[in-house]
OpenMM code with the backbone's topology and positions (N, CA, C; nanometers):
from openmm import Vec3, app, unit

residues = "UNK UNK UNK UNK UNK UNK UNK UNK UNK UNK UNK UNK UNK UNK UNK UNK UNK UNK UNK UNK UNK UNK UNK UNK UNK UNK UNK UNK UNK UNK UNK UNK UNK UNK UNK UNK UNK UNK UNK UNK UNK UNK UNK UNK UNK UNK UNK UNK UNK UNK UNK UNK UNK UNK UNK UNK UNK UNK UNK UNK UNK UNK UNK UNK UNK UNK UNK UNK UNK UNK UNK UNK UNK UNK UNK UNK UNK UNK UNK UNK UNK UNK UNK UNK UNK UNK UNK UNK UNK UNK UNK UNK UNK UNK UNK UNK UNK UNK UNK UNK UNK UNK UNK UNK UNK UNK UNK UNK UNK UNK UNK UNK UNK UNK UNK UNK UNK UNK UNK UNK UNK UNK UNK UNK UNK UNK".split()
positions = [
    Vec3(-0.2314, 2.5068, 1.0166),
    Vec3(-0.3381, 2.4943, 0.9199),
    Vec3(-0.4704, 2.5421, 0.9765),
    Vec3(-0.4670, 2.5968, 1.0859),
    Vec3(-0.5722, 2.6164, 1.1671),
    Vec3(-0.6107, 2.6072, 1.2720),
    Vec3(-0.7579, 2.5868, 1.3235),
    Vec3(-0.7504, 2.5826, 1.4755),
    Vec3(-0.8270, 2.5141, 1.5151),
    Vec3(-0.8815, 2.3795, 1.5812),
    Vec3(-0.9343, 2.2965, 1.6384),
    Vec3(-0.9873, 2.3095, 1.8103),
    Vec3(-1.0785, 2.3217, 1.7984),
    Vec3(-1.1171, 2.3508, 1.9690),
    Vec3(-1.2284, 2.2506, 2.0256),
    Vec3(-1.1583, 2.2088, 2.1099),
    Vec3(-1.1964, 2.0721, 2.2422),
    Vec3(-1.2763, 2.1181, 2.3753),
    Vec3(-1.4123, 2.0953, 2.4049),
    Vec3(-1.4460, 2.1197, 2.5305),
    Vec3(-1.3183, 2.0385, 2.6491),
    Vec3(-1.3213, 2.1341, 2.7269),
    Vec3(-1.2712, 2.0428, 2.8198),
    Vec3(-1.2646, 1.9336, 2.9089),
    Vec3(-1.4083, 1.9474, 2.9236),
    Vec3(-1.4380, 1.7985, 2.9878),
    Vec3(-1.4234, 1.6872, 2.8853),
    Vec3(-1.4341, 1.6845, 2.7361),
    Vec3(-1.3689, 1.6137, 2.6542),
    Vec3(-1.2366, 1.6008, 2.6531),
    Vec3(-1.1166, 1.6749, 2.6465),
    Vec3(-0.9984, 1.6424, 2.6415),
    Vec3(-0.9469, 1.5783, 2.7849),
    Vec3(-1.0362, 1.5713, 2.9366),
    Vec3(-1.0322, 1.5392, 3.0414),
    Vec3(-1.0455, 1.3927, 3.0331),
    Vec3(-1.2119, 1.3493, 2.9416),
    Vec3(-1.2371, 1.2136, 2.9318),
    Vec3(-1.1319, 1.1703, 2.8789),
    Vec3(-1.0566, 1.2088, 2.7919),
    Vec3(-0.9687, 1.1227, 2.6951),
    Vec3(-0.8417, 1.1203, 2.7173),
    Vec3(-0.7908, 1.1535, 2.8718),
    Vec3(-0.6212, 1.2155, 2.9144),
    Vec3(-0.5661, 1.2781, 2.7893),
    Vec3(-0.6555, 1.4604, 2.7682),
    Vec3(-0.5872, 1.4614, 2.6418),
    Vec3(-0.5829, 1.6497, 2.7295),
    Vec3(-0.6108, 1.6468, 2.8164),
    Vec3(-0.6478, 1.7345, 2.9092),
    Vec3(-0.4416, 1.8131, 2.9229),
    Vec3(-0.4680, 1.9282, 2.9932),
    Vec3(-0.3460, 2.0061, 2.9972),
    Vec3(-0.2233, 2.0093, 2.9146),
    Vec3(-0.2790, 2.0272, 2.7744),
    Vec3(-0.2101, 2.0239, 2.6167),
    Vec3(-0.1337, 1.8643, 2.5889),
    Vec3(-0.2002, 1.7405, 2.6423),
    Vec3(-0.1573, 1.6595, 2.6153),
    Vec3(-0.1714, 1.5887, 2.4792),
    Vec3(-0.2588, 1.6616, 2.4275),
    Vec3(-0.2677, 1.5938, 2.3057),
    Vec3(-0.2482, 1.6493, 2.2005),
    Vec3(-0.2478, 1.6008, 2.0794),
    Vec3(-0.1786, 1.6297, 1.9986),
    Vec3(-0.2927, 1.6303, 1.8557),
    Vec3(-0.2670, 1.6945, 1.7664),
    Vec3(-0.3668, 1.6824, 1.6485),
    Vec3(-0.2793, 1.6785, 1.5276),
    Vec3(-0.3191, 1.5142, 1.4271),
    Vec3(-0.2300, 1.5372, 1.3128),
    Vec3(-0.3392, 1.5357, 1.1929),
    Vec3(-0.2710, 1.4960, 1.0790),
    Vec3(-0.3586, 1.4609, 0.9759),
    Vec3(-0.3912, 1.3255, 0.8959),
    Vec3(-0.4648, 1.3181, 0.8474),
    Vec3(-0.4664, 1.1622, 0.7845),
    Vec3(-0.4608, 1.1816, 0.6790),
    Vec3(-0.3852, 1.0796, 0.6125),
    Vec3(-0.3145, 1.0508, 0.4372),
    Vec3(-0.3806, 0.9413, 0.3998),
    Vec3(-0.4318, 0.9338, 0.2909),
    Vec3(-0.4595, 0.8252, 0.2453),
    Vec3(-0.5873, 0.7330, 0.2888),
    Vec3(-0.6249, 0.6653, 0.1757),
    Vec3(-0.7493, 0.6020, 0.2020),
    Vec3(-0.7646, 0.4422, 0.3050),
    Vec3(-0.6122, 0.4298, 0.3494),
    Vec3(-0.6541, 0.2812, 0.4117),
    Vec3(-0.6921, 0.2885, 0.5624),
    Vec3(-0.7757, 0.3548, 0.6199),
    Vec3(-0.8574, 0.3576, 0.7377),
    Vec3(-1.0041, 0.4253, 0.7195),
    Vec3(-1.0313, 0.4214, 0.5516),
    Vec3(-1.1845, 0.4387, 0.5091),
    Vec3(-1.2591, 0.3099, 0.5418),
    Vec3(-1.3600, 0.3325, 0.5608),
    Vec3(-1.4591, 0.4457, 0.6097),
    Vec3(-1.4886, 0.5445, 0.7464),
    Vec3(-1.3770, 0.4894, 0.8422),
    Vec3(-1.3703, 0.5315, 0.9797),
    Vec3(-1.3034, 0.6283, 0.9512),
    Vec3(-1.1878, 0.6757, 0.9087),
    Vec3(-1.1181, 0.7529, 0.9200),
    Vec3(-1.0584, 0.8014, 0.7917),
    Vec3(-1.1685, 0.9665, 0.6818),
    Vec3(-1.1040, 0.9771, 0.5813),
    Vec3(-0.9738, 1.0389, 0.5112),
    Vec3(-0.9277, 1.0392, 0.4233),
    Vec3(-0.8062, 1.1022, 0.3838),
    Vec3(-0.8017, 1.2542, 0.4157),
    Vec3(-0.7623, 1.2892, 0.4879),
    Vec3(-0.7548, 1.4673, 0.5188),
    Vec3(-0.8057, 1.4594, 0.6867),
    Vec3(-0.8989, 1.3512, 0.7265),
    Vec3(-0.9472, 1.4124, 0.8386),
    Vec3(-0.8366, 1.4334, 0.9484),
    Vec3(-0.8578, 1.5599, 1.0240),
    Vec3(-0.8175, 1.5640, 1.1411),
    Vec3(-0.8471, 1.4717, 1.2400),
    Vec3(-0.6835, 1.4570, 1.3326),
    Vec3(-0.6848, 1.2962, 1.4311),
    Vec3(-0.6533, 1.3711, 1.5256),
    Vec3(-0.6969, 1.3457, 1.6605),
    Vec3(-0.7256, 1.3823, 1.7704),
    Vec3(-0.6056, 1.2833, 1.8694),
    Vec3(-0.4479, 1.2698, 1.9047),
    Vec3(-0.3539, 1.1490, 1.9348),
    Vec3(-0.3299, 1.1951, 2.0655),
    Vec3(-0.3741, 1.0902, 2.1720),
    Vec3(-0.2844, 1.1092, 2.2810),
    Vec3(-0.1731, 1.0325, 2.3318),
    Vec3(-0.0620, 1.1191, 2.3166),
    Vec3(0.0480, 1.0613, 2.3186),
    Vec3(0.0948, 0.9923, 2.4348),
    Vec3(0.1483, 0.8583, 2.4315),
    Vec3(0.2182, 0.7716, 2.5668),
    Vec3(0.2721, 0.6696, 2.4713),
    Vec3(0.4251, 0.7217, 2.5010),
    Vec3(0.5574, 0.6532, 2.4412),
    Vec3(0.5739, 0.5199, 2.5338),
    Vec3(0.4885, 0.4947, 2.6271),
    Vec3(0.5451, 0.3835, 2.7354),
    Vec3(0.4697, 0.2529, 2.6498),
    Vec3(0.3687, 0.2966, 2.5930),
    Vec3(0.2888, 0.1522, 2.5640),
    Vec3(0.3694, 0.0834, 2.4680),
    Vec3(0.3263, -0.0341, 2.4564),
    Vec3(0.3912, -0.1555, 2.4080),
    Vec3(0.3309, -0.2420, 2.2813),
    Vec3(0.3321, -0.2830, 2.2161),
    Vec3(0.2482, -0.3894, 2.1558),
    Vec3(0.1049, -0.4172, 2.2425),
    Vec3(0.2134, -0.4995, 2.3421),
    Vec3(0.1236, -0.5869, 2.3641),
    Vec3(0.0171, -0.5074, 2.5054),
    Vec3(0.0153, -0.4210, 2.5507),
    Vec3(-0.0693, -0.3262, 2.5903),
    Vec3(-0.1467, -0.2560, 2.5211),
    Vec3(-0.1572, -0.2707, 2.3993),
    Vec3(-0.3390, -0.2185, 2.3347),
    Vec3(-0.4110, -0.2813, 2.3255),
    Vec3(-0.5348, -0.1969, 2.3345),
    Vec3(-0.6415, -0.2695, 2.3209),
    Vec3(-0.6996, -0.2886, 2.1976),
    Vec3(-0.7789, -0.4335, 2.2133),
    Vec3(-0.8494, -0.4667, 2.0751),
    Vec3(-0.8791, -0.3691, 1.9761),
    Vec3(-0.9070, -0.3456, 1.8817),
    Vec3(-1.0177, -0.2985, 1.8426),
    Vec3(-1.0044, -0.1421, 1.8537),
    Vec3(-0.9006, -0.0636, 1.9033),
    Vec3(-0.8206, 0.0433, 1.9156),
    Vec3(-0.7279, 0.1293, 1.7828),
    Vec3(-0.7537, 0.2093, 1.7946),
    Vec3(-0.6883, 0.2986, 1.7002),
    Vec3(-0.5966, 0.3897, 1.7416),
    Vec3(-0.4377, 0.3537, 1.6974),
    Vec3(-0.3483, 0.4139, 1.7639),
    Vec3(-0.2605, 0.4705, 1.6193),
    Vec3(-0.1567, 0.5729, 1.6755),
    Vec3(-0.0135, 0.6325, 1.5424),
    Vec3(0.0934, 0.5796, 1.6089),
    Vec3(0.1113, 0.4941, 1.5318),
    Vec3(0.2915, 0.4154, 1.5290),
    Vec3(0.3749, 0.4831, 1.4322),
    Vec3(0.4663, 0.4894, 1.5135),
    Vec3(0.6416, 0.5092, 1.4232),
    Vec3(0.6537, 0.3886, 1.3781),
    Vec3(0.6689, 0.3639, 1.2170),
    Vec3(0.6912, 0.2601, 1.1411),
    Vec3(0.8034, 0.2693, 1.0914),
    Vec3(0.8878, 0.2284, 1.1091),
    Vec3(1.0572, 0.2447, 1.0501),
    Vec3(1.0414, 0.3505, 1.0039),
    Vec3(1.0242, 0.4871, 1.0667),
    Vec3(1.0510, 0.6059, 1.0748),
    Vec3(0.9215, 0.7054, 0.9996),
    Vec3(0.8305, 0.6483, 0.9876),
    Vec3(0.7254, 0.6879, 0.9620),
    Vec3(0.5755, 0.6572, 1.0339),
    Vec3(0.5256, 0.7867, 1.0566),
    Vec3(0.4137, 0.8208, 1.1565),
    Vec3(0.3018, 0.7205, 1.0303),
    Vec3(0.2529, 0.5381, 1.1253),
    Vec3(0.0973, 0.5025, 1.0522),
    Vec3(-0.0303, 0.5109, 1.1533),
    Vec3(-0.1476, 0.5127, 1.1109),
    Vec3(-0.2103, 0.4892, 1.1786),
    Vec3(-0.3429, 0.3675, 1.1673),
    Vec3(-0.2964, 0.2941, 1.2740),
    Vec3(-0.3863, 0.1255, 1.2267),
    Vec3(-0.4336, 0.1366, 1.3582),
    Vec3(-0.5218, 0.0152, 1.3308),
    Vec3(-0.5714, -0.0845, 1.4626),
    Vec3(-0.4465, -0.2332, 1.4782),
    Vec3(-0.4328, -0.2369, 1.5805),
    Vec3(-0.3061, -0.2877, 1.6179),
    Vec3(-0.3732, -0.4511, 1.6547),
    Vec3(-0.3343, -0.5948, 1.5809),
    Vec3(-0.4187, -0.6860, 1.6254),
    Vec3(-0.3307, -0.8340, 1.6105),
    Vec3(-0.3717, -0.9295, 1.7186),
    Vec3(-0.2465, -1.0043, 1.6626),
    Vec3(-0.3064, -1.1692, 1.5968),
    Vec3(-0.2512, -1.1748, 1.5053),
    Vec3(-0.2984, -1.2394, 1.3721),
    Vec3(-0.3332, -1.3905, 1.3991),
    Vec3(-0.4097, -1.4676, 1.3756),
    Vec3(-0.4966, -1.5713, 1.4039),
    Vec3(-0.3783, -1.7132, 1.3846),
    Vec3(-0.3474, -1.6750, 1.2668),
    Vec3(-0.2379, -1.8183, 1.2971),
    Vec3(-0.0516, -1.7259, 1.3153),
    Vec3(-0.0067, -1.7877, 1.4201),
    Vec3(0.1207, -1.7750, 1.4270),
    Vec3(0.1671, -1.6633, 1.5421),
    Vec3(0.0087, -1.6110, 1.5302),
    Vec3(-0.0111, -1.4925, 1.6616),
    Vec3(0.0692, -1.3973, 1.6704),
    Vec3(0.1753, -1.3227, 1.5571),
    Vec3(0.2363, -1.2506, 1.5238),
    Vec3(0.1438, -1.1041, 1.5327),
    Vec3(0.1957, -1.0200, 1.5692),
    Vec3(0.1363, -0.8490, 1.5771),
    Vec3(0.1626, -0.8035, 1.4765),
    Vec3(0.0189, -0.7407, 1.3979),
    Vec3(-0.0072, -0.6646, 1.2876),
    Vec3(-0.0851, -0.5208, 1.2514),
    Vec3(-0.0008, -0.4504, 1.2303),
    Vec3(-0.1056, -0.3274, 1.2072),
    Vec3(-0.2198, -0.3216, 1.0772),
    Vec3(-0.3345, -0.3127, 1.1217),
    Vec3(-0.4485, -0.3636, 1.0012),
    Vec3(-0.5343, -0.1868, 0.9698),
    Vec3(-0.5533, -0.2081, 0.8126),
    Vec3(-0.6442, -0.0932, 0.8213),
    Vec3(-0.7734, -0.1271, 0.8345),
    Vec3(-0.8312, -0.0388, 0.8146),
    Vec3(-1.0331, -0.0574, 0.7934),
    Vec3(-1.0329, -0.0802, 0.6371),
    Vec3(-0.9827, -0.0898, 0.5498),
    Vec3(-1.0189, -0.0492, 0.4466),
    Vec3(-0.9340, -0.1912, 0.3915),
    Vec3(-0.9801, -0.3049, 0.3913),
    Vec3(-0.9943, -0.4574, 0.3488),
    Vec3(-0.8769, -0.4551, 0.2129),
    Vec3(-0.8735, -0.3182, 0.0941),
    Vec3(-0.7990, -0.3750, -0.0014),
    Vec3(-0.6683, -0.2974, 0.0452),
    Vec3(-0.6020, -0.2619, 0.1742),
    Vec3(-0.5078, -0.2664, 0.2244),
    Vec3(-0.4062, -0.3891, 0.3048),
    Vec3(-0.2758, -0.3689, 0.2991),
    Vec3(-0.2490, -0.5582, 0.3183),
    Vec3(-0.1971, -0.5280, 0.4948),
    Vec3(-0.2279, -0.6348, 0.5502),
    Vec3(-0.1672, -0.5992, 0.7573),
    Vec3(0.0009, -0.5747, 0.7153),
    Vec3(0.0035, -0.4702, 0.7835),
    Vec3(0.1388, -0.4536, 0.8121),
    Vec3(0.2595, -0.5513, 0.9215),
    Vec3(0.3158, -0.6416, 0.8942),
    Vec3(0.3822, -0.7350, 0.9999),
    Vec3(0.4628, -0.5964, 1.0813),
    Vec3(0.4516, -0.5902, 1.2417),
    Vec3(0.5156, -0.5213, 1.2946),
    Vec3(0.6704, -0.6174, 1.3874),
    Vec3(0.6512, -0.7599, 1.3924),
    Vec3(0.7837, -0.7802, 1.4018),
    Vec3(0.8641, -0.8441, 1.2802),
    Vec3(0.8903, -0.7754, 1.2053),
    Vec3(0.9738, -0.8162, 1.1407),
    Vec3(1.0892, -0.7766, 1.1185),
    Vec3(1.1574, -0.6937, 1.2123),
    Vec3(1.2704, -0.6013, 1.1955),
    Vec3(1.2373, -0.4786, 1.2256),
    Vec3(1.1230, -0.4609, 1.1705),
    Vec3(1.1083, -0.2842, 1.1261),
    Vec3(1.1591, -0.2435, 1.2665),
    Vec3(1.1584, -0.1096, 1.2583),
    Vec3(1.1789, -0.0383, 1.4176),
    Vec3(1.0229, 0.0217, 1.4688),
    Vec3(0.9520, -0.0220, 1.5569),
    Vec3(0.8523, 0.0295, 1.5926),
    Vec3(0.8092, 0.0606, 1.7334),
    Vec3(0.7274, 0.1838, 1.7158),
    Vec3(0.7104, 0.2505, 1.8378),
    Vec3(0.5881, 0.3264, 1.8352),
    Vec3(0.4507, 0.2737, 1.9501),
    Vec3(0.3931, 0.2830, 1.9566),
    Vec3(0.3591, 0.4373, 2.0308),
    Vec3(0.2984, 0.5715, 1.9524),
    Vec3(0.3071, 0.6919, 1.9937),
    Vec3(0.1920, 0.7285, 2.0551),
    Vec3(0.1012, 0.6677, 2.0616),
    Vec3(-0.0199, 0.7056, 2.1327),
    Vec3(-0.1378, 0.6533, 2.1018),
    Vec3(-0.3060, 0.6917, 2.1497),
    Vec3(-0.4342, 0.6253, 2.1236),
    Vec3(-0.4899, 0.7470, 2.0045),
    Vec3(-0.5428, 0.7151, 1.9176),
    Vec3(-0.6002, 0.8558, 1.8315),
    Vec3(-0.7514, 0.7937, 1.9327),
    Vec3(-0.8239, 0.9361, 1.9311),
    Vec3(-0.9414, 0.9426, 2.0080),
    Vec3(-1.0365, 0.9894, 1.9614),
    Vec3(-1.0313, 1.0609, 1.8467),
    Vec3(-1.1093, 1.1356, 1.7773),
    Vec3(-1.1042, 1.1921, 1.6202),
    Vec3(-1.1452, 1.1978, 1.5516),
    Vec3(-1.1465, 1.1582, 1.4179),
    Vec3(-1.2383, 1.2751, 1.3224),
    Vec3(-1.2101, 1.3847, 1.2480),
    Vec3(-1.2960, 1.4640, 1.2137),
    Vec3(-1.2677, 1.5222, 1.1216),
    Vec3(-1.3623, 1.4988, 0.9857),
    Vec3(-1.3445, 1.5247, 0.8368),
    Vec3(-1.4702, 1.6029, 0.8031),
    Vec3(-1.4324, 1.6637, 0.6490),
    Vec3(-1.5379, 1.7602, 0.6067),
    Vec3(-1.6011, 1.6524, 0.5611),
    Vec3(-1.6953, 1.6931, 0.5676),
    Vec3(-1.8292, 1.6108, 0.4586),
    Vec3(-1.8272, 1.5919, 0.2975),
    Vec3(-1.7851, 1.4820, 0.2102),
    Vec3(-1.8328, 1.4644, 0.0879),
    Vec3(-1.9372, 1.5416, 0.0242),
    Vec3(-1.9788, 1.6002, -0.0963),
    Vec3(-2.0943, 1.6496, -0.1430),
    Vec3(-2.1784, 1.5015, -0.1460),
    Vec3(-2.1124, 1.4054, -0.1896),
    Vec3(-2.2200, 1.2769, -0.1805),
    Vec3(-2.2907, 1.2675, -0.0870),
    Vec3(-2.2426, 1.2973, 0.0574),
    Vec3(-2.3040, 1.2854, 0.2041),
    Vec3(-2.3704, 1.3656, 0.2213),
    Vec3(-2.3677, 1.5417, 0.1431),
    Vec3(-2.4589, 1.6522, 0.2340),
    Vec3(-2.6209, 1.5707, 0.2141),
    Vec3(-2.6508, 1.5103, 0.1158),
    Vec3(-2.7846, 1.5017, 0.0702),
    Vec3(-2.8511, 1.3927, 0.1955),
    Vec3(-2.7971, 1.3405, 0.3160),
    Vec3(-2.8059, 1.2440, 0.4000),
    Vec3(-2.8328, 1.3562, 0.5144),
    Vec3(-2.7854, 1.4573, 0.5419),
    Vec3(-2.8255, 1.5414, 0.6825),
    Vec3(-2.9244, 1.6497, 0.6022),
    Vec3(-3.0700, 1.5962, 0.6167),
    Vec3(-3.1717, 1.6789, 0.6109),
    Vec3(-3.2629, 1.6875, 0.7492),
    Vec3(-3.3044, 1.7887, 0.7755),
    Vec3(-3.3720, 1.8683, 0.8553),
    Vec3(-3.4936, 1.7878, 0.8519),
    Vec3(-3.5339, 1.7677, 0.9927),
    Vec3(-3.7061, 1.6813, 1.0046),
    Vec3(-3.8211, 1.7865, 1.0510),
] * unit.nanometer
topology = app.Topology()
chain = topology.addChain("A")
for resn in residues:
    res = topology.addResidue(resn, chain)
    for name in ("N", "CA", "C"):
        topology.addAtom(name, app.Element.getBySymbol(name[0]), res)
């Protein structure tokens, strides 16, 4: 679909350095306002991590019973069960033990969408 280009000392900061990383797309509105429908995701992939090795507050792409999601990974206040949550509140947490088959594919690091016409009127020149 095109071509995306990374300074290198950026893909270095982010172990995304010597084609390690990967660029997909985003579907759908449940990681608005952080992350919109179409934008390009910036994933560095490490099949080793676990649940319970992410960090807070982190934005990672899980294999969800055979489908690529992408949440913040958090574990739930009563019962302390692990849930994939979006940004976008009228989305419901995804329970990740409940059977499903899941597998945690990497950290997304970077996040980059065209601009709304609603938004151009917000980047004016001083």
């Amino acid at each position: 679909t095109g071509m995306i280009q990374f300074r290198k000392s950026f893909l270095k900061s982010v172990g995304a350095d010597n084609g390690k990383g990967r660029v997909v797309y985003a579907k759908g509105d449940s990681m608005e306002p952080v992350i919109r429908d179409g934008a390009a995701l910036l994933v560095v992939p490490n099949e080793s991590l676990t649940l319970r090795d992410l960090a807070s507050g982190g934005v990672y792409a899980i294999n969800y019973d055979g489908k690529m999601i992408v949440k913040t990974v958090t574990r739930e206040r009563l019962g302390g069960s692990w849930v994939a949550r979006s940004f976008n509140p009228s989305h419901a947490d995804i329970p990740l033990e409940n059977g499903a088959s899941v597998r945690v594919l990497g950290r997304v690091v970077w996040a980059g969408a065209r601009l709304r016409n609603d938004e151009a009127g917000q980047w004016r020149p001083e």
